[in-house]
C-alpha positions as CSV (number, residue, x, y, z in Angstrom):
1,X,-36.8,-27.5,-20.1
2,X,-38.3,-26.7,-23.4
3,X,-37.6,-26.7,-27.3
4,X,-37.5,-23.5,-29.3
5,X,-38.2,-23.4,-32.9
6,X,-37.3,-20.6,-35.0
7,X,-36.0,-18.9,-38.0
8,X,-32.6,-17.3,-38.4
9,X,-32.0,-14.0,-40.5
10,X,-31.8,-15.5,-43.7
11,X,-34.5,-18.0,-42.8
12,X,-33.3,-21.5,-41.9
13,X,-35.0,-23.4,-39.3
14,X,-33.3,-23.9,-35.8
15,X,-33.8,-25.3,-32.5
16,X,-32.4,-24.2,-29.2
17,X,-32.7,-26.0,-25.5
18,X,-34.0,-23.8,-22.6
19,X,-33.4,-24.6,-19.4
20,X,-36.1,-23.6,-16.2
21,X,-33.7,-20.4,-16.0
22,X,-33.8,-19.7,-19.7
23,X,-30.3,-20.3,-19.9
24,X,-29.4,-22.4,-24.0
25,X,-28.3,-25.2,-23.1
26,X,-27.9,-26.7,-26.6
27,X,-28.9,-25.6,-30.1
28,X,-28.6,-27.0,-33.7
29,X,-25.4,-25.6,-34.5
30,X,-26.7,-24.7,-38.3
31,X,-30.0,-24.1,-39.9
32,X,-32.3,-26.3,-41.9
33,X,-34.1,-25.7,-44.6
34,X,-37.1,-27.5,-44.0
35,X,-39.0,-27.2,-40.9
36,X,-39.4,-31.0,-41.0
37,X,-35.4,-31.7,-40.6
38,X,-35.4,-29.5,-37.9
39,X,-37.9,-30.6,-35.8
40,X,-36.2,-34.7,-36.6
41,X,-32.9,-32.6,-35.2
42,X,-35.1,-32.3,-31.9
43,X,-36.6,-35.9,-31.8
44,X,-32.6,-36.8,-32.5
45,X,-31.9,-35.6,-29.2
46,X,-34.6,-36.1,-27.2
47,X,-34.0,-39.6,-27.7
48,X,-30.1,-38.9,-26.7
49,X,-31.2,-40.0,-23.1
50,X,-30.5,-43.3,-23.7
51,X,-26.8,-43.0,-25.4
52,X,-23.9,-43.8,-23.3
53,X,-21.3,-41.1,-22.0
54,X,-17.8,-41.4,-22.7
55,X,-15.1,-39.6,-20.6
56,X,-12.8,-38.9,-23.3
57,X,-10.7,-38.0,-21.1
58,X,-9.4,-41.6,-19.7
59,X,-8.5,-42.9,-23.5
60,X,-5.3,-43.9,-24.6
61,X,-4.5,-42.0,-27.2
């Protein structure tokens, strides 16, 4: 897997996840105006490995 930085058409920064088959597998979901908040967007969820999963699914509403 791999990080993508780019720029948009209007020229906000953005990230996307690649998988080995180049299938997205998650982006930023808006753009950034400063490279540097983008690329604390990637360390964000790089470090995502260690957060729990809830199934949402089994809750009580």
């Amino acid at each position: 897997m791999r990080f993508e930085l780019y720029r948009d058409a209007p020229g906000h920064w953005r990230w996307r996840l690649r998988a080995q088959n180049g299938n997205v597998v998650a982006d930023s979901g808006e753009g950034y105006v400063r490279r540097e908040d983008c690329e604390h967007g990637i360390a964000l969820v790089r470090q995502s490995g260690t957060v729990p999963v809830v199934d949402m699914t089994t809750q009580i509403a």
